[in-house]
N, CA, C and O atoms as a MOPAC input file, in Angstrom:
PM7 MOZYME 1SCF
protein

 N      0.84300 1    -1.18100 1     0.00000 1
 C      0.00000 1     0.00000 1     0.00000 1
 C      0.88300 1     1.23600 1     0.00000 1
 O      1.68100 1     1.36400 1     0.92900 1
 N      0.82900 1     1.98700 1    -0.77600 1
 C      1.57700 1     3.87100 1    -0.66400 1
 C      0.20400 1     4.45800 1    -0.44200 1
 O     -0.93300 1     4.34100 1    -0.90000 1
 N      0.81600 1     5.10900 1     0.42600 1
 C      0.49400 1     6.21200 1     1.47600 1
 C      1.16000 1     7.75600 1     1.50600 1
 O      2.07700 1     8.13200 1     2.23700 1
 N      0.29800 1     8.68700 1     0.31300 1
 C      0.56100 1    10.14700 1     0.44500 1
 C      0.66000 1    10.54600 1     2.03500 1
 O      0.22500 1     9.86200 1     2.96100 1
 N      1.27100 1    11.69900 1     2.13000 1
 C      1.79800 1    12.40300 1     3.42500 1
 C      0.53100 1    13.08300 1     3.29800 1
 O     -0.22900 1    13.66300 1     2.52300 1
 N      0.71000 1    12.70900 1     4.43600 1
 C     -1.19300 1    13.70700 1     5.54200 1
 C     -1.39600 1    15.21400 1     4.48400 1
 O     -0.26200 1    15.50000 1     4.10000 1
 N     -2.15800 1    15.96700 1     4.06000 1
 C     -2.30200 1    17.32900 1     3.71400 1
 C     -3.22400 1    17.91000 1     4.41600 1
 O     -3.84700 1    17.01800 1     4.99100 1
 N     -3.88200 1    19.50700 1     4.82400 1
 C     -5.25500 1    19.94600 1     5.45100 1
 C     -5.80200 1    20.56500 1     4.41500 1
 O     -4.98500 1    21.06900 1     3.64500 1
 N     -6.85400 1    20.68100 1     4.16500 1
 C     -7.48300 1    21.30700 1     3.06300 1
 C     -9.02900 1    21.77000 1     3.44000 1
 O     -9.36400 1    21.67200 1     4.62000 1
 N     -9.74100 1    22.14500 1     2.71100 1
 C    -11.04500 1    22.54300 1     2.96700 1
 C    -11.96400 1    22.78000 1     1.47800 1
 O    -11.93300 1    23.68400 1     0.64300 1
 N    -12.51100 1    21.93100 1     1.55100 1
 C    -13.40600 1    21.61600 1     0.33200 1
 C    -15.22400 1    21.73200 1     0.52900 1
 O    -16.00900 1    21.11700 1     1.25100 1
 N    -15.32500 1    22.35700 1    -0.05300 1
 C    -17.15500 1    22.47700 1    -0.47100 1
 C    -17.56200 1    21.35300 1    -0.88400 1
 O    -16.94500 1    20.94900 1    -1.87000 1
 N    -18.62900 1    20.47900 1    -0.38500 1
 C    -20.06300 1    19.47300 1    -1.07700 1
 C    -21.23500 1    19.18800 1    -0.60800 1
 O    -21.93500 1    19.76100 1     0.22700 1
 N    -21.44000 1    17.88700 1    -1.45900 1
 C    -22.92600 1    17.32300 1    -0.07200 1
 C    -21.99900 1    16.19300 1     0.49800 1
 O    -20.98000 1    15.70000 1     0.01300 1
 N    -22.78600 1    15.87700 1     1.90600 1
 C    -22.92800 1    14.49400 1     2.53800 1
 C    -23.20500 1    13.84800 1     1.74000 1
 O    -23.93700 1    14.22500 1     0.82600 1
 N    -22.69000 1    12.61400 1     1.82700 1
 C    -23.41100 1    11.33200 1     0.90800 1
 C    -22.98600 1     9.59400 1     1.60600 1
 O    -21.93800 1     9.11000 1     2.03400 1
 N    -24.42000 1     9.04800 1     1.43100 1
 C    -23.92100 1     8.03700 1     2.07700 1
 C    -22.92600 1     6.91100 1     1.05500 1
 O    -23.09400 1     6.57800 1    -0.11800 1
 N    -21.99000 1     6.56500 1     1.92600 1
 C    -20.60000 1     5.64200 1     0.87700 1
 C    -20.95100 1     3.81000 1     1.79100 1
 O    -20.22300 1     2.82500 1     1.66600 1
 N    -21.43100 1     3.83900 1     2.10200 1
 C    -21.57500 1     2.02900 1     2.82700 1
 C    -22.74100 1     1.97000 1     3.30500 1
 O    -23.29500 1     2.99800 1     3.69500 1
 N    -23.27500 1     0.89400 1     3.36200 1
 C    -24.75600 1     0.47900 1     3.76100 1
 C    -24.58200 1    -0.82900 1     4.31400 1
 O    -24.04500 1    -1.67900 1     3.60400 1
 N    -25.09200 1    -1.23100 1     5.89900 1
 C    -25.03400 1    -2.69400 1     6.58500 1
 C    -26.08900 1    -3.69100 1     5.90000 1
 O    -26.47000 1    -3.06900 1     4.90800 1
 N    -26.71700 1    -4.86100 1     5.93200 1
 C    -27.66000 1    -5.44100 1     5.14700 1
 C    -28.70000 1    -5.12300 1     5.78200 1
 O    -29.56400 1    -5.35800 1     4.93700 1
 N    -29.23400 1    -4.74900 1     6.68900 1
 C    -30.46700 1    -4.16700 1     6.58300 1
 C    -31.15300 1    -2.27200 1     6.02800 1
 O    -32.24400 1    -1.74400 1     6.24400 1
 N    -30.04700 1    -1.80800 1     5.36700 1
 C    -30.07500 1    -0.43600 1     4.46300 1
 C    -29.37400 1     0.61500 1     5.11700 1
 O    -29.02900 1     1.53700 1     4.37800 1
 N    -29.04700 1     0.71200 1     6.45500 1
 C    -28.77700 1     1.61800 1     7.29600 1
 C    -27.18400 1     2.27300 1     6.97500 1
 O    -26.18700 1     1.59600 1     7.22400 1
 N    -27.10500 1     3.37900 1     6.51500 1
 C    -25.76300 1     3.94500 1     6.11800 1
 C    -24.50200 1     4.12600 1     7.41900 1
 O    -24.55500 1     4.82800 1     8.42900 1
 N    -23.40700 1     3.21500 1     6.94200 1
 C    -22.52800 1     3.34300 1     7.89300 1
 C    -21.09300 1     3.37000 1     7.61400 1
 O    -20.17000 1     2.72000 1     8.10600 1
 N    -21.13000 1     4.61800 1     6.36500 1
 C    -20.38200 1     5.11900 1     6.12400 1
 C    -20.39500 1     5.94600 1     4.99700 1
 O    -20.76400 1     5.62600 1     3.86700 1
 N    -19.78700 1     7.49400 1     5.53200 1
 C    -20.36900 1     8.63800 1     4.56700 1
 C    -19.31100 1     9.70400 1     3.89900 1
 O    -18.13800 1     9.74600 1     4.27100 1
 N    -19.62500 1    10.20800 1     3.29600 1
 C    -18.43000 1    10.92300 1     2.69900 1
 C    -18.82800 1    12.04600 1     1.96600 1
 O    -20.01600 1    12.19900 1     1.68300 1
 N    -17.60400 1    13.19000 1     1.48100 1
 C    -17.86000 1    14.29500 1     0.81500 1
 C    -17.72300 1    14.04400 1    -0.83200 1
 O    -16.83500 1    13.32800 1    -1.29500 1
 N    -18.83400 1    14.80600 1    -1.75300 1
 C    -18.91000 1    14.93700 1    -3.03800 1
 C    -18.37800 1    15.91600 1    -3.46600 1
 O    -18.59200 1    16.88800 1    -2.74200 1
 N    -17.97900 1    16.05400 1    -4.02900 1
 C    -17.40100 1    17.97600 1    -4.41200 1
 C    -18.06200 1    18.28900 1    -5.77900 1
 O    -18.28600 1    17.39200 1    -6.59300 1
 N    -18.25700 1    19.11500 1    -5.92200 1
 C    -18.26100 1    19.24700 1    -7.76600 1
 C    -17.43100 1    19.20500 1    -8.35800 1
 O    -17.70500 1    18.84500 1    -9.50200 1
 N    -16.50500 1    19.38700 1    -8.20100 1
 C    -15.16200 1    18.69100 1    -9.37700 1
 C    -15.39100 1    17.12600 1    -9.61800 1
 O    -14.67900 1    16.49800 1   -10.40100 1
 N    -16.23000 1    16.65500 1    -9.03300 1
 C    -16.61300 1    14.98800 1    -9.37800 1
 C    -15.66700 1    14.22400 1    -7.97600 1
 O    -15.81800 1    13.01200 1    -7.81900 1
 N    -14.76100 1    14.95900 1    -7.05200 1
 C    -14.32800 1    14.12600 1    -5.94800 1
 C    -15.18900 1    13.71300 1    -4.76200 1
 O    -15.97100 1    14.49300 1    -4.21900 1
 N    -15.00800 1    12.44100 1    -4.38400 1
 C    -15.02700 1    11.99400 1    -3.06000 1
 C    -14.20300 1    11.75200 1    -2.33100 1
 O    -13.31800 1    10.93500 1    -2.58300 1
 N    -14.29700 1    12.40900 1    -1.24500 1
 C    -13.15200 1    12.11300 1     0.34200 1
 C    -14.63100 1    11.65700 1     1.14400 1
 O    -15.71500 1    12.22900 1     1.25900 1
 N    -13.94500 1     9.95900 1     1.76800 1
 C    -14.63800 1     9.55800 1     2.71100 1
 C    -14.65800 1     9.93600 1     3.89000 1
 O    -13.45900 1     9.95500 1     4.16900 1
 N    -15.29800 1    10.30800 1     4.93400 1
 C    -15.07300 1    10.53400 1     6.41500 1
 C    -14.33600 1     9.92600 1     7.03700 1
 O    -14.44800 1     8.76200 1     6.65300 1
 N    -13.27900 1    10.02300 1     8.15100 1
 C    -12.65300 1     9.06600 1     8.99600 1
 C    -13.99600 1     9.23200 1     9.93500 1
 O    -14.45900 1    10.35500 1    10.13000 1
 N    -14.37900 1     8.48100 1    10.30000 1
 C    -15.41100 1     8.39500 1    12.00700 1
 C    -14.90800 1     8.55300 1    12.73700 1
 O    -14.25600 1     7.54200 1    13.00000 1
 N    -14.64300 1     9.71300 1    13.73000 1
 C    -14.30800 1     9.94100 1    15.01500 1
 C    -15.56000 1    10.70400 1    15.00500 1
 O    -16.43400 1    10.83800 1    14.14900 1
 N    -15.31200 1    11.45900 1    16.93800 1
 C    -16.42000 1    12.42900 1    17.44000 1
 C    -16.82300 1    13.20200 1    16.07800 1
 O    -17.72900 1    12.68000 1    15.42700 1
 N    -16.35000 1    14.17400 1    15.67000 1
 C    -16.11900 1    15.12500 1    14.55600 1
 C    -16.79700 1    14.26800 1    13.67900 1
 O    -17.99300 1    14.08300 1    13.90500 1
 N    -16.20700 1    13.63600 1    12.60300 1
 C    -17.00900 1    12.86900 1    11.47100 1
 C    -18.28200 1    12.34900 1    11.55100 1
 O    -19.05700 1    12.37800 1    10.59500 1
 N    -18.55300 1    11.86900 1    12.63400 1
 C    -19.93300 1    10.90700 1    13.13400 1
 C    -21.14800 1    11.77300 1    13.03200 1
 O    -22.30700 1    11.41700 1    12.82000 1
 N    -20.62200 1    13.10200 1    13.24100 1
 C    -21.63600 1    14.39200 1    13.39300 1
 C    -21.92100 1    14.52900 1    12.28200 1
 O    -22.80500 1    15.37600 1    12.15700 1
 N    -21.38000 1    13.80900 1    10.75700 1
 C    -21.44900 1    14.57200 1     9.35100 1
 C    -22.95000 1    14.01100 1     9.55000 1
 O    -23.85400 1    14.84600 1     9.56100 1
 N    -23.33100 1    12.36000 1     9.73900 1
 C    -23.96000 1    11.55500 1     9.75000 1
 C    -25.75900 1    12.18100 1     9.69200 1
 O    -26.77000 1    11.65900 1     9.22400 1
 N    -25.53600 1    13.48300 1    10.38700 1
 C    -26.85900 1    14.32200 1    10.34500 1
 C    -27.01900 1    15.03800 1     9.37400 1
 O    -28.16000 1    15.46800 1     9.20900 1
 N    -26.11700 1    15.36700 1     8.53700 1
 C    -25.84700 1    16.53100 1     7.11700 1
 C    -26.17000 1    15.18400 1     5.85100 1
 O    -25.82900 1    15.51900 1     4.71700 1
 N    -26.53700 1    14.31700 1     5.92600 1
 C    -26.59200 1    13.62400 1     4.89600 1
 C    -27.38500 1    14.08700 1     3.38000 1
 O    -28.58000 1    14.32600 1     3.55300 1
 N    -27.09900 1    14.18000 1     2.52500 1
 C    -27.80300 1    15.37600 1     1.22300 1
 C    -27.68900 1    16.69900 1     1.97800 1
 O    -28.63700 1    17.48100 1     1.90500 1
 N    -26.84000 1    16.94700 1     2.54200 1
 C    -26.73100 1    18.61700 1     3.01200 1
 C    -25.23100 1    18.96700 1     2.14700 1
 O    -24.38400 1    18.17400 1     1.73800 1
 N    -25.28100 1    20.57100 1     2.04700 1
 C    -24.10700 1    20.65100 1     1.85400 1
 C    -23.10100 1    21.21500 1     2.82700 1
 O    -23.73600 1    21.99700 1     3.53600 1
 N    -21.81100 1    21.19500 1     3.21100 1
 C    -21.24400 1    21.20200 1     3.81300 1
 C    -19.73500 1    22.10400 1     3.67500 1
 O    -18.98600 1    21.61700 1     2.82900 1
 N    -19.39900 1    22.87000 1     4.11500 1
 C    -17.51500 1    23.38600 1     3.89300 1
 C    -16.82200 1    22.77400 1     5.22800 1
 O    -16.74900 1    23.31200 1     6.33300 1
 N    -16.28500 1    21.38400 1     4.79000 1
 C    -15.27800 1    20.69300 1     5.52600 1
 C    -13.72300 1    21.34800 1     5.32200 1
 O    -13.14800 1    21.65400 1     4.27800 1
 N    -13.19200 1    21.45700 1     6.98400 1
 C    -11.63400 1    21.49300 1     6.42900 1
 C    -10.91500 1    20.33600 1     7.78200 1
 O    -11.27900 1    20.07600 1     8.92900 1
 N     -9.93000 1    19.94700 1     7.04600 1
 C     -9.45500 1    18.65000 1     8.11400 1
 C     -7.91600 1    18.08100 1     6.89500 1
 O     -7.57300 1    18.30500 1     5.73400 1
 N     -7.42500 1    17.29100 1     8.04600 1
 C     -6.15700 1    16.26100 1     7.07900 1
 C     -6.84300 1    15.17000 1     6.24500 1
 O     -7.78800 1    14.50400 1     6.66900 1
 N     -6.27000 1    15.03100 1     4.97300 1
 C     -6.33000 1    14.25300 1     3.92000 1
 C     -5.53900 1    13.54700 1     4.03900 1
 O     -4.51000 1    13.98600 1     4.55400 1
 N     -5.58300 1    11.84400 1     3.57200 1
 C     -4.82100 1    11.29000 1     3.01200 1
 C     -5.47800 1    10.06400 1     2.65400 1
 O     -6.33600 1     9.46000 1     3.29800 1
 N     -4.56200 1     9.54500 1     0.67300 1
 C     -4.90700 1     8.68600 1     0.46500 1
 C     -4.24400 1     7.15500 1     0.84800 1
 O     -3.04700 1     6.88400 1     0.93500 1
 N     -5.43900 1     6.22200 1     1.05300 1
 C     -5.49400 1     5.13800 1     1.33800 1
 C     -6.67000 1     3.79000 1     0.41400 1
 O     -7.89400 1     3.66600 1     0.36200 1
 N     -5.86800 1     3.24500 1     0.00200 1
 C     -6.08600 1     2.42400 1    -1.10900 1
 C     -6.98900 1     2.15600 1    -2.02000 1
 O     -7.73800 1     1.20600 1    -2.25100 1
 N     -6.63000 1     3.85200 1    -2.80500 1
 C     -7.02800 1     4.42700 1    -3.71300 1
 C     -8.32200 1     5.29600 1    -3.39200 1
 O     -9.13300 1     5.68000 1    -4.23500 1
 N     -8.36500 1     5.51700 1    -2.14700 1
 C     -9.80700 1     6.78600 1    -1.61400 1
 C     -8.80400 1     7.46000 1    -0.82500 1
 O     -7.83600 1     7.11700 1    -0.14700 1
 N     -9.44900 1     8.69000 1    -1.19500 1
 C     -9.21300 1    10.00500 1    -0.10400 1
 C     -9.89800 1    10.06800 1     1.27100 1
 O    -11.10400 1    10.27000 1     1.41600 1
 N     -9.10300 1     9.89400 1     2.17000 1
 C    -10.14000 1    10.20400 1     3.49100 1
 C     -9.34800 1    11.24300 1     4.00300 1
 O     -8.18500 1    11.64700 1     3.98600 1
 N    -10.79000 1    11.59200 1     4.60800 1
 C    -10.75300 1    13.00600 1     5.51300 1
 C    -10.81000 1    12.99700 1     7.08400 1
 O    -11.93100 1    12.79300 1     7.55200 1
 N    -10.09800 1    13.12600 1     7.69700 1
 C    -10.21100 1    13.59400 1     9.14600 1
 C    -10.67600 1    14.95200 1     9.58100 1
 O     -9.78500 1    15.62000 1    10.10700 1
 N    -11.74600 1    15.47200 1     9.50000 1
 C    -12.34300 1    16.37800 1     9.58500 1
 C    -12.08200 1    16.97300 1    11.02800 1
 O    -12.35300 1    16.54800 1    12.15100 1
 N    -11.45300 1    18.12200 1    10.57100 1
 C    -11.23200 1    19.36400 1    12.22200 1
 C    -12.57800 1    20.25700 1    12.37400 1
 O    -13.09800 1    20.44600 1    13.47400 1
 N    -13.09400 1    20.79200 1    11.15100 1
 C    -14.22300 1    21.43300 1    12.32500 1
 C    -15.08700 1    21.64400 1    10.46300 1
 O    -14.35600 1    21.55400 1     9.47700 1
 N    -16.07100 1    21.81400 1    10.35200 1
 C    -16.91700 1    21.85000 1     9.48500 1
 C    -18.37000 1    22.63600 1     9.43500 1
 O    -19.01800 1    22.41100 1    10.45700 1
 N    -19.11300 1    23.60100 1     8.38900 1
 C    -20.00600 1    24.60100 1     8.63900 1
 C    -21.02400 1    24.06400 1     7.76200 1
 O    -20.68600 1    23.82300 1     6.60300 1
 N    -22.12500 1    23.85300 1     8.09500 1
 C    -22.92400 1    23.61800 1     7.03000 1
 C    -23.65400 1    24.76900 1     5.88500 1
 O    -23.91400 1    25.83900 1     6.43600 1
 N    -23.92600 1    24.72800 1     4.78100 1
 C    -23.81100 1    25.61100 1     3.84400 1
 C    -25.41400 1    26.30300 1     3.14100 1
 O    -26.27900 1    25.46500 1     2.88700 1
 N    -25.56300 1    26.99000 1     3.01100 1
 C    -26.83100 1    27.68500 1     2.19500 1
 C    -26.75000 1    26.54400 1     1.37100 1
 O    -26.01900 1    25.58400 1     1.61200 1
 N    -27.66400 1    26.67100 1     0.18800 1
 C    -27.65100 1    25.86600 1    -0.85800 1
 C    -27.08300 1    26.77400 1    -1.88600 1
 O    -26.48600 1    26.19300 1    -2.79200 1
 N    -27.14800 1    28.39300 1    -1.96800 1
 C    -26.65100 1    29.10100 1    -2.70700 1
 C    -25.20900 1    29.50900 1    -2.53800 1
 O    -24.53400 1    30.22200 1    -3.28100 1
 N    -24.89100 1    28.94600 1    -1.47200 1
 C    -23.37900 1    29.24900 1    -1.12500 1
 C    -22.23600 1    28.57600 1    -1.85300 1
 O    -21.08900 1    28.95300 1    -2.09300 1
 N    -23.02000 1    27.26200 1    -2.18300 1
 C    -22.27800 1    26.30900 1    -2.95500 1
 C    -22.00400 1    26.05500 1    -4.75900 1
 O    -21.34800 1    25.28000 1    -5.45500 1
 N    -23.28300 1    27.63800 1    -5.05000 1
 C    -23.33300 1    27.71400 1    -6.78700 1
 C    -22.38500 1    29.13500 1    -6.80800 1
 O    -22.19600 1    29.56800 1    -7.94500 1
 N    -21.83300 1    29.83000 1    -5.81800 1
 C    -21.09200 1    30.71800 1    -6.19600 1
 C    -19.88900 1    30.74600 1    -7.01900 1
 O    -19.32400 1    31.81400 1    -7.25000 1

């Protein structure tokens, strides 16, 4: 496995759910961007909270890094967004 060096960044999207257990329940979620990217959530305190923004949009900033072949995000602190904030 290679492993990019940690980066922090802060990216605009929606919530979206990325994993589902077998009875439908999403348990694991991540950011869309409009450039067509996804960064998955790491789940800690912080991330677990995205879990309520699901189809919301969101301005996450936190450390990146990829891991086998997805971007995840460790999210430091995050604002949830107008809907017009995000067509600017």
């Amino acid at each position: 496995m290679q492993m990019h060096q940690k980066r922090e960044i802060t990216i605009r999207g929606t919530v979206l759910p990325a994993e589902w257990d077998r009875h439908g329940h999403v348990t694991s979620i991540g950011i869309g961007t409009e450039e067509d990217q996804e960064y998955i959530i790491f789940l800690d305190k912080i991330g677990e909270k995205l879990f309520k923004f699901v189809d919301r949009k969101v301005e996450a900033t936190g450390t990146v890094k990829h891991v086998y072949g997805d971007f995840v995000l460790t999210v430091n602190n995050y604002k949830l967004l107008a809907d017009d904030d995000e067509e600017e």
